[in-house]
C-alpha positions in Angstrom: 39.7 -8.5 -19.6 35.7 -8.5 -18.6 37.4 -6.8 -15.5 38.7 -4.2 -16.8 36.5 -3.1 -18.9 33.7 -3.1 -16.5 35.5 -0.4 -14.4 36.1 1.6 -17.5 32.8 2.0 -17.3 32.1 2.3 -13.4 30.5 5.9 -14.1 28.2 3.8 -16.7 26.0 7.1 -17.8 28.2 9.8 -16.0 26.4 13.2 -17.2 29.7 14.6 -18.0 31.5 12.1 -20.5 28.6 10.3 -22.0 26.1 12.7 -23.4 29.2 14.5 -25.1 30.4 11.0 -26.6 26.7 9.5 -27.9 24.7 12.7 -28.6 26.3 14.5 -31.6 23.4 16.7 -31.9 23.9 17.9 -28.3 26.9 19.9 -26.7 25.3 19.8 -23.2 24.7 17.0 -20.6 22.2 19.0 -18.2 20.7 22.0 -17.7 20.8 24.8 -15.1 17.5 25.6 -13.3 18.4 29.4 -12.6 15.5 29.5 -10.2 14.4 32.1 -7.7 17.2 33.7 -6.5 21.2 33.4 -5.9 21.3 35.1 -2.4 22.5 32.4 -0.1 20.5 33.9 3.1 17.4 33.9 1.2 17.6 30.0 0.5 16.0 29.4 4.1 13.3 31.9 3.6 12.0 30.0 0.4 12.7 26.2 1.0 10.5 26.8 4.4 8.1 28.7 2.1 7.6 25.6 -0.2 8.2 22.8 2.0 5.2 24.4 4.2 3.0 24.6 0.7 4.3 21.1 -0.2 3.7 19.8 3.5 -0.1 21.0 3.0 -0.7 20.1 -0.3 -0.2 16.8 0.4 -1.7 16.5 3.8 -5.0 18.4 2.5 -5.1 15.9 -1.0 -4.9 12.9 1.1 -6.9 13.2 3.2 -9.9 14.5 0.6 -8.4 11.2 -0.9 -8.9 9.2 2.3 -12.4 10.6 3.2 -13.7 9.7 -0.2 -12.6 6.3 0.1 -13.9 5.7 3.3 -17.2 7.4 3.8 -20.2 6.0 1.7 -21.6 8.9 1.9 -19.5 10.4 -0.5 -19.3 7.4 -2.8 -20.9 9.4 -5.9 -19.3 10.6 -9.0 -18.9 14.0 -8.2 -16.6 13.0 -5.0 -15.2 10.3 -7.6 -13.9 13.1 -10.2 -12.7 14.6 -6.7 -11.0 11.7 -5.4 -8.8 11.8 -9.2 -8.2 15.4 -8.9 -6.4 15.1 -5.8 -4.4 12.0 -6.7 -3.7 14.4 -9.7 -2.7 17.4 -7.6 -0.9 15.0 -5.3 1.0 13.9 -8.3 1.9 17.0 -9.8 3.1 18.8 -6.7 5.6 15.4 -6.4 6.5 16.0 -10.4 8.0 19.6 -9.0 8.8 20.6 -5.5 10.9 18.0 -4.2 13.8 19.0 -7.1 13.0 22.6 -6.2 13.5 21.7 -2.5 17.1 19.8 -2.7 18.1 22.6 -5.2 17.0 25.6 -3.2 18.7 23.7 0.0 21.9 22.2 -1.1 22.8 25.0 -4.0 22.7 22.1 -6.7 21.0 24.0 -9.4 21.9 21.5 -12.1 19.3 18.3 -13.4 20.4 16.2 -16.1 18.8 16.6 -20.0 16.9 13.1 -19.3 16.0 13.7 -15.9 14.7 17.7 -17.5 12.6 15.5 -20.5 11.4 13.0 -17.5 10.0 16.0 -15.4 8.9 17.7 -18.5 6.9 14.9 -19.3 5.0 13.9 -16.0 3.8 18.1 -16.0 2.6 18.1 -19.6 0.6 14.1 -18.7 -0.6 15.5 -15.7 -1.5 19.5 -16.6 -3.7 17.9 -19.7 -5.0 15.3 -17.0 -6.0 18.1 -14.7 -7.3 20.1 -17.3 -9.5 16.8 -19.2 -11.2 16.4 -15.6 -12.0 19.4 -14.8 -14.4 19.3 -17.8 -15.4 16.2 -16.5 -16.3 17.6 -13.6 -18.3 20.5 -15.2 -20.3 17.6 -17.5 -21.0 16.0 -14.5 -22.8 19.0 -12.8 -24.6 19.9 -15.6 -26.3 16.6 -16.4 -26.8 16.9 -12.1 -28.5 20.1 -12.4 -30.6 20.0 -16.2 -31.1 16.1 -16.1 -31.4 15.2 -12.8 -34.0 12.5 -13.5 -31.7 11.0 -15.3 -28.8 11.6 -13.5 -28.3 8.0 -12.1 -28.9 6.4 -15.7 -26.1 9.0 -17.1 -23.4 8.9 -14.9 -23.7 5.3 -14.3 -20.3 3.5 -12.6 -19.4 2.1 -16.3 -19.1 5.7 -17.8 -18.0 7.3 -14.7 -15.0 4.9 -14.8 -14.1 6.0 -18.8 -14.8 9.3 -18.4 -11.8 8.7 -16.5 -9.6 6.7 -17.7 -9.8 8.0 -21.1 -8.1 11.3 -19.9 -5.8 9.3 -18.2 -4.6 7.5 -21.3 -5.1 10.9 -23.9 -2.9 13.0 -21.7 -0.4 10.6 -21.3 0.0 9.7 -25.1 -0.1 13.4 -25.9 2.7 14.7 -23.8 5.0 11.3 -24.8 4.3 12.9 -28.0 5.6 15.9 -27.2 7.9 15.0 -24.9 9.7 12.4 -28.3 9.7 15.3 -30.5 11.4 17.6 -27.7 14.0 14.9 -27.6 15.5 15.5 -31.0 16.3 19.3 -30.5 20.0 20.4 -30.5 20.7 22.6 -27.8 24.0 23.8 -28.1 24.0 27.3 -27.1 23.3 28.2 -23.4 22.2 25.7 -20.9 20.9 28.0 -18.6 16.6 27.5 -17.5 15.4 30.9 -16.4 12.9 28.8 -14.3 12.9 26.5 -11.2 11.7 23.3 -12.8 12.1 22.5 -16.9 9.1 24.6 -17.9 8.3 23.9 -22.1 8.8 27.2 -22.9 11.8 27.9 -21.7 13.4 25.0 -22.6 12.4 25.5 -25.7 14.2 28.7 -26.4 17.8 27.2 -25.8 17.0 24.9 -28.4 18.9 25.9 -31.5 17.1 23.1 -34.0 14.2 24.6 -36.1 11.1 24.5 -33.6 8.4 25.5 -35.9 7.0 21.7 -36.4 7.3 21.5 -32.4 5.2 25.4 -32.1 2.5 23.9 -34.4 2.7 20.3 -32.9 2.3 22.4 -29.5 -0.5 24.7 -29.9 -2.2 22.0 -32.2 -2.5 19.6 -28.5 -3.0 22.8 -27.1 -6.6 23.8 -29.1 -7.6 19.8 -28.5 -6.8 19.4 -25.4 -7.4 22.9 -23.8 -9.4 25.0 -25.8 -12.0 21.7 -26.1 -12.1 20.8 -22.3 -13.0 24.5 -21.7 -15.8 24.7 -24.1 -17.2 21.9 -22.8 -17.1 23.7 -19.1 -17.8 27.0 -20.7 -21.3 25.2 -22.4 -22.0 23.5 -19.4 -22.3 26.3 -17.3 -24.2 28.3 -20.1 -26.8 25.2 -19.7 -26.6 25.6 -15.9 -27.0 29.1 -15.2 -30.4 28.8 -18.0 -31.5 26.5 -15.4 -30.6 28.3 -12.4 -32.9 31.2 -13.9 -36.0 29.3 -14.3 -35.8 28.0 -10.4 -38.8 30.7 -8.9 -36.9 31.0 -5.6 -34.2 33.1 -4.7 -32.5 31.3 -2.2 -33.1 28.2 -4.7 -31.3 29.6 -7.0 -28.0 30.6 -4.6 -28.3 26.9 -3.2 -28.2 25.5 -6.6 -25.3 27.4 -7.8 -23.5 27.3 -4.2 -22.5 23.7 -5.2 -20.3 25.0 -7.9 -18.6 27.3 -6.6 -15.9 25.8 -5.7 -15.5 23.8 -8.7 -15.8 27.4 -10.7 -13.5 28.7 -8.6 -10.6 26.0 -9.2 -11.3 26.3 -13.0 -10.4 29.7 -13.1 -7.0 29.9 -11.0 -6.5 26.7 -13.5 -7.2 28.5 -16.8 -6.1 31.9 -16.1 -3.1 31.0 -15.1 -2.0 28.5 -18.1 -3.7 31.2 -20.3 -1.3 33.8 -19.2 1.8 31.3 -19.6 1.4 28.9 -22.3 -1.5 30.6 -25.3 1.6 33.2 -26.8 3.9 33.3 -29.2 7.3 31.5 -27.6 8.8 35.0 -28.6 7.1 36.7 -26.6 7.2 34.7 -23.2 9.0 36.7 -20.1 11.1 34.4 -18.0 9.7 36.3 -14.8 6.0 36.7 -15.5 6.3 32.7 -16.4 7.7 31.5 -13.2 5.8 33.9 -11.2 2.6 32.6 -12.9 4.2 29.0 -12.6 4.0 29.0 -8.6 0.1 29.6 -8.5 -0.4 26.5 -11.1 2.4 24.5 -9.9 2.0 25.1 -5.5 -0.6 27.3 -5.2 -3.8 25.6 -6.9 -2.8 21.7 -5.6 -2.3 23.7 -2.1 -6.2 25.7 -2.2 -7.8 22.9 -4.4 -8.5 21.1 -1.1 -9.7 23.6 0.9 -11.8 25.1 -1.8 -13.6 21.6 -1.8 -13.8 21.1 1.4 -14.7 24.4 3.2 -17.9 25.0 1.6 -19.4 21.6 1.5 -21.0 19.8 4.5 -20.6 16.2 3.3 -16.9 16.8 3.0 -16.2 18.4 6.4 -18.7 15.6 7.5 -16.4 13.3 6.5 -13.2 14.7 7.2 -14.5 14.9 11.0 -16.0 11.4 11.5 -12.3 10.1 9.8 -10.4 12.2 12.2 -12.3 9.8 15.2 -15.5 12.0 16.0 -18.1 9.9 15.7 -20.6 12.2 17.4 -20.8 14.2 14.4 -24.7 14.2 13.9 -25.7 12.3 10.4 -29.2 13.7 10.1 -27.5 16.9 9.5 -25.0 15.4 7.1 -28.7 14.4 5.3 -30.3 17.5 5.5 -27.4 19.9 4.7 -26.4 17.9 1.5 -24.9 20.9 -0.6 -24.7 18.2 -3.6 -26.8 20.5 -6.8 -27.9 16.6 -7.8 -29.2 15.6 -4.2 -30.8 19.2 -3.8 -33.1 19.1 -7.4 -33.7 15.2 -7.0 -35.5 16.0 -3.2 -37.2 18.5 -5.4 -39.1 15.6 -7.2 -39.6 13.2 -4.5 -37.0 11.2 -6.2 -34.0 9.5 -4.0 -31.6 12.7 -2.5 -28.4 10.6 -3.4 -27.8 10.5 -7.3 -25.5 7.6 -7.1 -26.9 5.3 -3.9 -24.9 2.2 -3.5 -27.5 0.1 -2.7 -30.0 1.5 -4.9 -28.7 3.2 -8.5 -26.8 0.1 -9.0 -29.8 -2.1 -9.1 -32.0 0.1 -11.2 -29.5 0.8 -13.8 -27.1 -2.1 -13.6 -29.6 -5.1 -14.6 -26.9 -7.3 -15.6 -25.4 -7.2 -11.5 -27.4 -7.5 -8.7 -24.8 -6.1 -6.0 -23.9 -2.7 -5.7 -20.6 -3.3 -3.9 -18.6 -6.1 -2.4 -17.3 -6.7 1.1 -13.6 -7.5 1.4 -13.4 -10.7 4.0 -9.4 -9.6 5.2 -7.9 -11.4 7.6 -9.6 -11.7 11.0 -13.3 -10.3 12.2 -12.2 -10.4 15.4 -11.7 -7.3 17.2 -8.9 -7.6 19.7 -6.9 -8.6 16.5 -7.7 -5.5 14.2 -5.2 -3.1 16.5 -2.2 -5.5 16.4 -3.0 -5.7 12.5 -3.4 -2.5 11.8 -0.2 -1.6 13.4 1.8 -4.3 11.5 0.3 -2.8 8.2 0.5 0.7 9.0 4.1 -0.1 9.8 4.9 -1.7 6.9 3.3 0.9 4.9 5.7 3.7 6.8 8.7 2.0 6.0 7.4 1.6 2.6 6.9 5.0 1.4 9.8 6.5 3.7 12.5 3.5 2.0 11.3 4.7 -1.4 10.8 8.1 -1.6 14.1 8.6 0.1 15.6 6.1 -3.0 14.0 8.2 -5.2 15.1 11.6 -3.2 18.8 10.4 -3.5 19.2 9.6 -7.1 17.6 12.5 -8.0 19.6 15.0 -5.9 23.2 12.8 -6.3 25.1 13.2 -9.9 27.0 10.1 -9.6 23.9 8.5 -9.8 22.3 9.6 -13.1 23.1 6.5 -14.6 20.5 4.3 -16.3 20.7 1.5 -13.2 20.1 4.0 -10.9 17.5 5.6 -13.6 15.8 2.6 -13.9 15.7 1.9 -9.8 14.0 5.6 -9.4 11.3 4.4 -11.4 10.9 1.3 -9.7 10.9 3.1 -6.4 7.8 5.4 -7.7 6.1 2.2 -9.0 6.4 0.6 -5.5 5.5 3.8 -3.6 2.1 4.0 -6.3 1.9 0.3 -5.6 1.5 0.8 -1.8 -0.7 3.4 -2.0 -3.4 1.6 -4.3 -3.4 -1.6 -1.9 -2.7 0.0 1.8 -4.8 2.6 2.7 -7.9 0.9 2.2 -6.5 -1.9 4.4 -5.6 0.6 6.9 -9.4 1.7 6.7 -11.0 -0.8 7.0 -9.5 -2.5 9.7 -9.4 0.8 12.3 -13.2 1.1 10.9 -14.4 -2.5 10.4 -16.2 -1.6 7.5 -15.0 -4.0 5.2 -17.1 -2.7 2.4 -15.6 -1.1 -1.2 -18.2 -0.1 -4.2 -18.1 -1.9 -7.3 -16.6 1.5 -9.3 -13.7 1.6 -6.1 -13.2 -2.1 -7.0 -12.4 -2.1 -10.8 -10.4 1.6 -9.9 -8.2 -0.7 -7.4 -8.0 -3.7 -9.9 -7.3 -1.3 -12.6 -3.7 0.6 -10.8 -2.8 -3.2 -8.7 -2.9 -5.0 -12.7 -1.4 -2.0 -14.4 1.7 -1.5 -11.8 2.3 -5.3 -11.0 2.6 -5.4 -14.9 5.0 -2.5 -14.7 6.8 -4.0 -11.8 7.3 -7.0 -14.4 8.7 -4.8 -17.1 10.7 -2.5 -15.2 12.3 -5.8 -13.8 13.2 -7.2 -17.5 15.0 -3.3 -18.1 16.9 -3.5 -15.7 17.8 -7.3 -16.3 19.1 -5.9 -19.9 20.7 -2.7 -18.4 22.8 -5.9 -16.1 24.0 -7.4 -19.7 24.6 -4.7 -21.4 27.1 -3.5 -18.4 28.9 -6.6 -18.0 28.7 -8.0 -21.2 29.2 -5.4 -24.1 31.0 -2.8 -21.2 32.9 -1.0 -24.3 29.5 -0.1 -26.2 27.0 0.6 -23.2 27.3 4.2 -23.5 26.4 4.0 -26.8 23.2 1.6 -26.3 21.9 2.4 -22.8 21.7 6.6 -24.6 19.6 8.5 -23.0 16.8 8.6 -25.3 16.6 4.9 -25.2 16.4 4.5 -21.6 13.5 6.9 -21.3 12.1 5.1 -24.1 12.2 1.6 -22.5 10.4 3.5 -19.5 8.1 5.2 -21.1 7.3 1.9 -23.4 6.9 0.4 -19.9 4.4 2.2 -18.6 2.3 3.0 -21.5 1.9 -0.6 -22.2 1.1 -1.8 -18.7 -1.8 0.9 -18.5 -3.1 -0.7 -22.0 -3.3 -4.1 -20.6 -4.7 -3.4 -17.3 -7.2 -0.7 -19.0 -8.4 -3.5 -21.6 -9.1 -6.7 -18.9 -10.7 -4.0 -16.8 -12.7 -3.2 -19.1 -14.1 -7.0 -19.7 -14.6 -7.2 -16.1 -16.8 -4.4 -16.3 -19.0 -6.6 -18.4 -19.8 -9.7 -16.0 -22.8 -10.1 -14.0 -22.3 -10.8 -10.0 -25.4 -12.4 -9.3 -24.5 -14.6 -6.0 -22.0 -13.6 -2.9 -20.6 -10.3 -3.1 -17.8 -11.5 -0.2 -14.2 -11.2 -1.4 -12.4 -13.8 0.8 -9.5 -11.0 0.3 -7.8 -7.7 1.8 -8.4 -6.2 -2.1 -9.8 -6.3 -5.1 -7.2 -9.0 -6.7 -8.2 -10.4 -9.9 -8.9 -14.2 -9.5 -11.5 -13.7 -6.0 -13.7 -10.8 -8.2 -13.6 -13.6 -11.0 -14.9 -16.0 -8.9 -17.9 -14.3 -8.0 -18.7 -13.9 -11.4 -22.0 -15.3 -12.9 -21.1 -15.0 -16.2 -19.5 -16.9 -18.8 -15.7 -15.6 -17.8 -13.9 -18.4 -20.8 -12.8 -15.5 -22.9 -11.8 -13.2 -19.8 -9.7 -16.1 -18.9 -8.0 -16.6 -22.2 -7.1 -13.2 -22.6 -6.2 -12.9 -19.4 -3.4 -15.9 -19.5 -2.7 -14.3 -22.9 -1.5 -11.0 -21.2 0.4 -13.2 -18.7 2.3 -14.7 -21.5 2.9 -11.6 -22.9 3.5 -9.0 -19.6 4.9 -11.9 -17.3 6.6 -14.6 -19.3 8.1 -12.2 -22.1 9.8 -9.9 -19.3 10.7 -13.3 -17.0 12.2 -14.8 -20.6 14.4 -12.0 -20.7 15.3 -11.9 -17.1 16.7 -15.1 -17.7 18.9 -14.7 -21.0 20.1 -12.0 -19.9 21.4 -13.7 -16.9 22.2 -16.4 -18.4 24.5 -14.4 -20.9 25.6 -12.8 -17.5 26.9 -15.7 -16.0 28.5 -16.6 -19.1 30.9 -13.8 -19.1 31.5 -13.5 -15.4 33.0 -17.7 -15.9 35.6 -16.2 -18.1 36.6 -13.7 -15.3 39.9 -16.0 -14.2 40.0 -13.7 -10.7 37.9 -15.2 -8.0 37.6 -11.6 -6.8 36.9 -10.5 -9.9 33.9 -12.6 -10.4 32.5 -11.8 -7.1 32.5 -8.0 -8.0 30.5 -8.6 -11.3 28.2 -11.1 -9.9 27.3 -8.4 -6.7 26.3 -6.0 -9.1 23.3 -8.0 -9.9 22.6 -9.6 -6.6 19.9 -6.8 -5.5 18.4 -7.4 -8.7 18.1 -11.1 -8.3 17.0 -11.5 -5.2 13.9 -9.0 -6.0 13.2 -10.6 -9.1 13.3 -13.9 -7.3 10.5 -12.2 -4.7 8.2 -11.0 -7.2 8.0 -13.6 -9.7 7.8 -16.6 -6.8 4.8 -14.7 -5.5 3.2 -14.1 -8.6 3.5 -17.4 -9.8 1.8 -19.3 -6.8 -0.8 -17.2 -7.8 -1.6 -16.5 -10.9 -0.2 -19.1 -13.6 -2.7 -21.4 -12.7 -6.4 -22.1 -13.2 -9.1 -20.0 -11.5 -10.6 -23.3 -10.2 -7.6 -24.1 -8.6 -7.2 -21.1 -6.3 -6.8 -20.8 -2.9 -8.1 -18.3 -0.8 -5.5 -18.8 2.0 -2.7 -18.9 -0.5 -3.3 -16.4 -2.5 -3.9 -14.1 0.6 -0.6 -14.7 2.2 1.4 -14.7 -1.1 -0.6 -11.5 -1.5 0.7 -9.9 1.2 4.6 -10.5 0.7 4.1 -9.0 -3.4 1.8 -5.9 -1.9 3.5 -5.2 1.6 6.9 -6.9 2.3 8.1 -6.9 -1.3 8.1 -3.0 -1.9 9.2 -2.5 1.8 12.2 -4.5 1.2 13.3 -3.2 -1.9 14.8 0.3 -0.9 17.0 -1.9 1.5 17.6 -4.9 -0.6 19.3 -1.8 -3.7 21.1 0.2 -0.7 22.6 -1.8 2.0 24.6 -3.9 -0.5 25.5 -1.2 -3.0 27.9 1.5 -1.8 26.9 4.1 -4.3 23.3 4.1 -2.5 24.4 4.0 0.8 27.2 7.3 0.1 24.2 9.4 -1.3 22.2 8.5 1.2 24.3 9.6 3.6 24.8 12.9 2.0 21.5 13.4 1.5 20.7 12.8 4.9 23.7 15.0 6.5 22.9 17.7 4.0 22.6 20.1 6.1 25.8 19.6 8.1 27.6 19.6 5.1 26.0 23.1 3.3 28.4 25.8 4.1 27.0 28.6 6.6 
């Protein structure tokens, strides 16, 4: 019985049955991206076009990225708010041009209404993101250029770190705002997107519901979170430029405002462009202007942003060079030619040229800790061992990102697998991949560099994304536990449960909560004192080594931190098992040995990363601080950071043949396109 009606469900979320059956107030099941053009022998022209832009946008972001990260030089907050603009722009040009690219080169113009509302989301969270630091960024010049002598009291590591994470958290819960109210339309009319990705305008005229709470809802988050952020740049360069003036010197002046340049320059491709597009009437909006416009804010400004930063300042080519291996590069010119506004009117005083020193802001402005960063022990300090490391890491890390974006590539571009398992394993994939890249590179870095050093703002950043995703990786985990129960135990109602809106919800719930958590114990670790070694017997910043440097009274950090385990460890794990245990339950009653085993291998991938993650995890964490060893923890470290999300993509596709079929296509794609 069980049997049978598991494979009356084989298709589980099959975009052409289930949306029809479940979602009364919507006649359609996905939407068709019209895009650029039709022509078949202009597809070649335009996927080389944006796989070049995508190609260098990342390249250019990453490396910013990884020059920030590993030069000291640049540890300040302006190359801070620069380090978080790229991840951003690395992010958003992800959110976009990898559908546009399997579209435009397999002729599959069609994404599904919760993959649309998922992609909708991630360009709202991260367009308000962009937009929230980029006022940052202006605050933070001004108080460089008309307070510089109190510059290092100002932008002190504590605010630095809010001023970021607050637009983090504000543009994520105002686009799932958005994004919930978008959910309930009825679009029953034409499903056809004048646009290559699902833009909020055009979306929103298909939808044939009354949108006139949506318009205000809309251009209400549109007055607070981008008419505000540009007053606050607009004022802060009004205070600027009347400090500019009253500098005697001409070429004072130019050297001054030279240093934002670039910043001004990346604010206005930024503003005019969403301007044009997004502040008018929906009525009004032209399909071609739009996605015209779209390319310069979507490809265009993540492609320049890098090379806007990077070609007109010293310290940034400085330290692009010396991380491409040229270690000749002379560093009393990378002192002298500082084109930082701060470090220029600071000289000016006689007061230290670098606003935010690591070994010196830290200890005038932080009196309750005494260090200004800590040094990460690793593995070995032997040298004829760092190559053989660094090749066994960087090849983990490879694999890594390769397994899962390619996981991630092949659900997204394969309709029989937009299904919530397959859903669910997408998002796991980009957790992993976001996992890997808070934890690796550094490791990378500082064993081909042997400087083993990280600031005390890098080390709450990294604590911060490894406590917020491991959390996830929990949650995501439990999901997909419940989407196994659901399947085999209730097959005849899953449609009906696993809806669409309920699975993004169980996502989205995911992830907003994880970020609470992590953001609130980060936040208390902000507070302690570290008074006595600053040596991290550690490859990162892991939560239970920092704590133990601690010189505080770390009771109530402890408490709430085993009272988040209970809640983000124990709560998912506790619903692992019922669900398994309900699982097993149902597959007894199966009377076929065969058909057992069929049931039971649809959750053997699952297990057998569940039983990875949570073994790890355990050794370490549910046990007291006092009780922790370095040794252990490193090692069990490693297999949760490294092997674990390496071994996931192959774990999901080698034993399911669903995986392994769109894998295949994907990869043959071009044999298979007809000339």
């Amino acid at each position: 019985m069980v049997d049978k009606e598991t494979s009356s469900v084989s298709s589980l979320w099959s975009p052409q049955h289930t949306y029809q059956e479940i979602r009364n107030h919507t006649s359609i099941s996905d939407f068709l991206l019209l895009g650029f053009s039709d022509h078949p022998e202009q597809q070649p022209l335009l996927f080389g076009l944006f796989l070049g832009m995508y190609l260098v946008t990342m390249l250019g972001n990453l490396l910013i990225i990884l020059a920030i990260v590993s030069d000291q030089h640049l540890h300040t907050p302006m190359y801070f708010f620069l380090a978080n603009l790229s991840l951003i722009d690395t992010c958003f040009s992800c959110t976009i041009v990898p559908k546009v690219l399997v579209n435009t080169i397999t002729q599959h113009h069609t994404i599904t209404y919760t993959g649309c509302l998922v992609q909708m989301y991630f360009f709202m969270a991260l367009t308000l993101l962009d937009d929230f630091l980029l006022a940052v960024m202006a605050y933070d010049r001004y108080v460089a250029i008309c307070l510089p002598l109190h510059y290092t009291t100002i932008m002190c590591p504590q605010r630095c770190l809010l001023l970021v994470a607050t637009p983090w958290l504000c543009a994520h819960l105002l686009a799932f705002s958005l994004t919930l109210l978008m959910a309930q339309f009825s679009f029953c009319a034409s499903h056809s997107i004048p646009h290559f990705f699902c833009d909020l305008l055009p979306v929103l005229k298909l939808a044939c519901s009354d949108t006139q709470i949506f318009q205000v809802m809309m251009f209400a988050e549109a007055a607070l979170a981008g008419v505000v952020p540009l007053a606050c740049v607009l004022v802060s360069y009004a205070h600027i430029m009347h400090t500019i003036l009253r500098v005697p010197s001409a070429g004072g002046k130019h050297k001054v405002f030279s240093t934002c340049g670039s910043h001004l320059s990346v604010v206005t491709l930024f503003y005019g462009t969403l301007f044009l597009v997004y502040f008018q009437p929906s009525s009004s909006y032209s399909p071609d202007t739009g996605m015209v416009v779209s390319v310069i804010y979507t490809m265009v400004t993540p492609m320049l942003n890098p090379f806007i930063y990077s070609l007109r300042n010293r310290d940034m080519k400085g330290a692009l060079w010396r991380l491409s291996g040229w270690r000749r590069y002379s560093t009393l010119n990378v002192g002298i030619s500082h084109l930082d506004c701060t470090s220029w009117l600071i000289k000016k005083i006689s007061v230290d040229s670098s606003p935010w020193a690591p070994r010196q802001a830290y200890q005038e402005i932080r009196n309750h800790t005494s260090i200004s960063d800590f040094l990460l022990l690793g593995f070995s300090d032997h040298p004829e061992q760092q190559p053989l490391l660094f090749g066994l890491f960087l090849g983990m890390y490879l694999v890594t990102m390769l397994g899962n974006l390619l996981i991630i590539l092949a659900i997204v571009s394969d309709q029989h697998l937009h299904t919530p398992m397959y859903f669910f394993l997408a998002n796991l994939s980009l957790v992993d991949t976001c996992f890997s890249c808070t934890i690796v590179p550094k490791v990378l870095v500082n064993t081909i560099t042997q400087h083993h050093t990280i600031t005390y703002t890098g080390c709450l950043v990294q604590m911060y994304f490894f406590m917020a995703l491991a959390l996830l990786d929990g949650f995501l985990l439990a999901v997909m536990a419940y989407d196994r129960y659901v399947a085999i135990c209730l097959p005849l109602h899953y449609t009906t449960i696993m809806c669409p809106q309920r699975c993004l919800l169980l996502v989205a719930s995911s992830w907003l909560c994880a970020h609470l958590l992590a953001f609130s114990l980060t936040l208390l670790m902000a507070q302690f004192s570290f008074c006595a070694s600053h040596s991290i017997p550690h490859f990162f910043c892991d939560l239970l080594p920092v704590l133990k440097l601690a010189c505080s009274d770390t009771q109530i950090f402890q408490v709430m931190m085993f009272a988040e385990a209970a809640l983000a460890g124990v709560v998912p794990l506790a619903c692992v098992l019922v669900s398994y245990a309900h699982i097993m339950h149902t597959i007894l009653r199966v009377s076929s040995a065969g058909g057992k085993h069929k049931l039971f291998s649809t959750c053997g991938s699952h297990l057998t990363v569940v039983t990875l993650f949570y073994g790890t995890v355990f050794l370490v964490y549910f046990q007291p601080s006092s009780s922790y060893s370095a040794g252990t923890g490193m090692m069990a470290s490693v297999v949760y950071t490294m092997v674990t999300p390496m071994l996931n993509p192959f774990i999901y596709s080698l034993r399911n043949r669903d995986m392994k079929g769109a894998l295949w296509r994907l990869l043959t794609v071009n044999v298979h396109t007809p000339n």
